[in-house]
C-alpha positions as CSV (number, residue, x, y, z in Angstrom):
1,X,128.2,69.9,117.8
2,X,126.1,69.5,114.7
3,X,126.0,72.1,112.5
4,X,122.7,72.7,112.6
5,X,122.4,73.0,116.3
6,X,125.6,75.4,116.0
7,X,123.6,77.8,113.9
8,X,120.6,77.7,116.2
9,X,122.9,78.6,119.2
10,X,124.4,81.5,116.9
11,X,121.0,82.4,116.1
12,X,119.9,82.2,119.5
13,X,123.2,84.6,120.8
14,X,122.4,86.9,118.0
15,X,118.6,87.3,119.3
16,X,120.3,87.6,122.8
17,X,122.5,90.0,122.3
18,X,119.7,92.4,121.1
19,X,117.5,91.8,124.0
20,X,120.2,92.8,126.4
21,X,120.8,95.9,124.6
22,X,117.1,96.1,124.4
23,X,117.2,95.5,128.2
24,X,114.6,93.1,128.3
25,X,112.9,90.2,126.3
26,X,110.1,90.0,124.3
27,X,107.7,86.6,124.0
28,X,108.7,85.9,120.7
29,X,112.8,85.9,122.8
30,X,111.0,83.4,125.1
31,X,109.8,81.3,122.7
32,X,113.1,80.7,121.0
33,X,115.1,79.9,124.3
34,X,112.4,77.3,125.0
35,X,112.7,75.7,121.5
36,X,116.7,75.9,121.5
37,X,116.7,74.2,125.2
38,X,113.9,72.1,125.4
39,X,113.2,69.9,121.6
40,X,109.3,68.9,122.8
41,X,106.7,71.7,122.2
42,X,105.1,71.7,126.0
43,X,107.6,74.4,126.8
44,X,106.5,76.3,124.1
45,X,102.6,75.8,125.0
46,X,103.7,77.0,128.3
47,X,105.5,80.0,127.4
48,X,102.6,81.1,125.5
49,X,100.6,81.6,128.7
50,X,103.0,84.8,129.2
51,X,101.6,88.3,128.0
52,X,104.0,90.3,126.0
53,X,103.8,92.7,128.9
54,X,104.5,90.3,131.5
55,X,107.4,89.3,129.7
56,X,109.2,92.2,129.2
57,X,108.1,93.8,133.1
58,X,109.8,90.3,134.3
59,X,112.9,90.1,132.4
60,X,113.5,94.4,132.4
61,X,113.4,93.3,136.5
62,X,115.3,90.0,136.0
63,X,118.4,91.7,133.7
64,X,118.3,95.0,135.9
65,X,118.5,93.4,139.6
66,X,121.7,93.5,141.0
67,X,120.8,90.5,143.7
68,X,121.2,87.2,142.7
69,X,117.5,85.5,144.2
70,X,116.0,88.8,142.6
71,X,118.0,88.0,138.8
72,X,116.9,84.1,138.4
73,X,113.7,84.4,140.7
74,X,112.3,86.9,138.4
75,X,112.2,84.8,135.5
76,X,110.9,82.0,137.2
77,X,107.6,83.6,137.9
78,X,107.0,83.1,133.7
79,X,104.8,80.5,132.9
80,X,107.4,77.6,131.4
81,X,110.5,78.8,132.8
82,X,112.0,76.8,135.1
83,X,115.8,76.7,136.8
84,X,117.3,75.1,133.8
85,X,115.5,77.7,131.0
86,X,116.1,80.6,133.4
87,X,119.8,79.6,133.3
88,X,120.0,79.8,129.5
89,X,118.3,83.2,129.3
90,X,121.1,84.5,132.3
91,X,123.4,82.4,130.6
92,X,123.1,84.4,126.9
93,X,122.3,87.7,128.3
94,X,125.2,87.6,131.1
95,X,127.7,85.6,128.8
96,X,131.1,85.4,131.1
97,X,128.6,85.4,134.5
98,X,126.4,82.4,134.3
99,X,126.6,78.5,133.5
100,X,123.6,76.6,132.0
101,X,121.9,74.3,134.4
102,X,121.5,71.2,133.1
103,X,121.6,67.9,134.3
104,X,124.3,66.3,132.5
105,X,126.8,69.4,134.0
106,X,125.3,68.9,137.3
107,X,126.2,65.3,137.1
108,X,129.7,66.0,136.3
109,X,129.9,68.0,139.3
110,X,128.4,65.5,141.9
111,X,124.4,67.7,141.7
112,X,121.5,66.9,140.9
113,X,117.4,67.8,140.6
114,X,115.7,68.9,142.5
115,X,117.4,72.5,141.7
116,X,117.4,75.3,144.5
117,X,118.5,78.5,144.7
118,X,121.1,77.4,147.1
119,X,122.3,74.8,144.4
120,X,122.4,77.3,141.6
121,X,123.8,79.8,143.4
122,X,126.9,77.1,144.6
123,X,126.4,75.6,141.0
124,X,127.6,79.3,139.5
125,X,130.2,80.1,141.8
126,X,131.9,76.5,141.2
127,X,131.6,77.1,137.5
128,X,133.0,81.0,137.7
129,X,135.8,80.0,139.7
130,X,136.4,77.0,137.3
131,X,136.2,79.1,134.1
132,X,138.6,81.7,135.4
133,X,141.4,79.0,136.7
134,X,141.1,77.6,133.7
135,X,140.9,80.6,131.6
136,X,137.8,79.6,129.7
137,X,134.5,81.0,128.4
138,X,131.3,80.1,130.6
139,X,130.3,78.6,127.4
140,X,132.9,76.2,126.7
141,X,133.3,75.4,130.4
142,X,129.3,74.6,130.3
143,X,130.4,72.1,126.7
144,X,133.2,70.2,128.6
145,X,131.0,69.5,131.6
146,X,128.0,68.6,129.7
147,X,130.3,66.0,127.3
148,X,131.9,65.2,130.1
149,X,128.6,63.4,131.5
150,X,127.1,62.3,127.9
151,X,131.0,60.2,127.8
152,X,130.3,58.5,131.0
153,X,129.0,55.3,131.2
């Protein structure tokens, strides 16, 4: 990893970490996960559509839900978040719980788009059970899989 995509993903786990102490996000949170995941600015135009209320109702519902539809289906009712972006936020604010959905992981692992909650919910369970066996982070598991792909012809 590049250095300066390192320090944006430590910058982005620092402004993380404070929004699940916080126990929810604010739009300005929102707007960084959609610039660290997604490099156009469409996202970000997107995201904007989201009232600072909104987004901190959604995600104090999202990080607080103890069912798994109610946790990832929350933040897919904000404008710009789809199942990849919604993985991120679980993803930083649930560290050791939740992959990152991404295509290039999904291809390792034989899935593809278009992404349902029956895919995501398989997709995580695969990836927990892999990380424990293994005895890896979420993180590094969600590195390998992703490089994995990008090394494939």
């Amino acid at each position: 990893m590049k250095e300066k995509d390192a320090k944006k993903e430590r910058d982005l786990v620092a402004l993380m970490l404070i929004a699940s102490k916080r126990g929810h996000m604010t739009r300005d949170d929102l707007f960084a996960v959609a610039e660290w995941k997604w490099r156009g600015g469409r996202t970000r135009q997107l995201c904007a559509d989201n009232t600072e209320p909104e987004v901190i109702e959604i995600t104090t519902s999202s990080f607080r839900a103890t069912s798994e539809r109610l946790r990832i289906g929350a933040l897919l009712s904000l404008r710009g978040v789809q199942w990849p972006m919604a993985s991120v936020i679980l993803h930083f604010i649930f560290p050791d719980r939740y992959p990152i959905l991404d295509v290039r992981a999904m291809n390792t692992v034989g899935g593809s788009p278009p992404y349902t909650y029956e895919k995501w919910v398989e997709y995580v369970d695969l990836c927990r059970r892999t990380a424990t066996q293994h005895g890896v982070t979420m993180r590094t598991l969600d590195k390998a899989l992703w490089a994995f792909d990008k090394g494939s012809p």
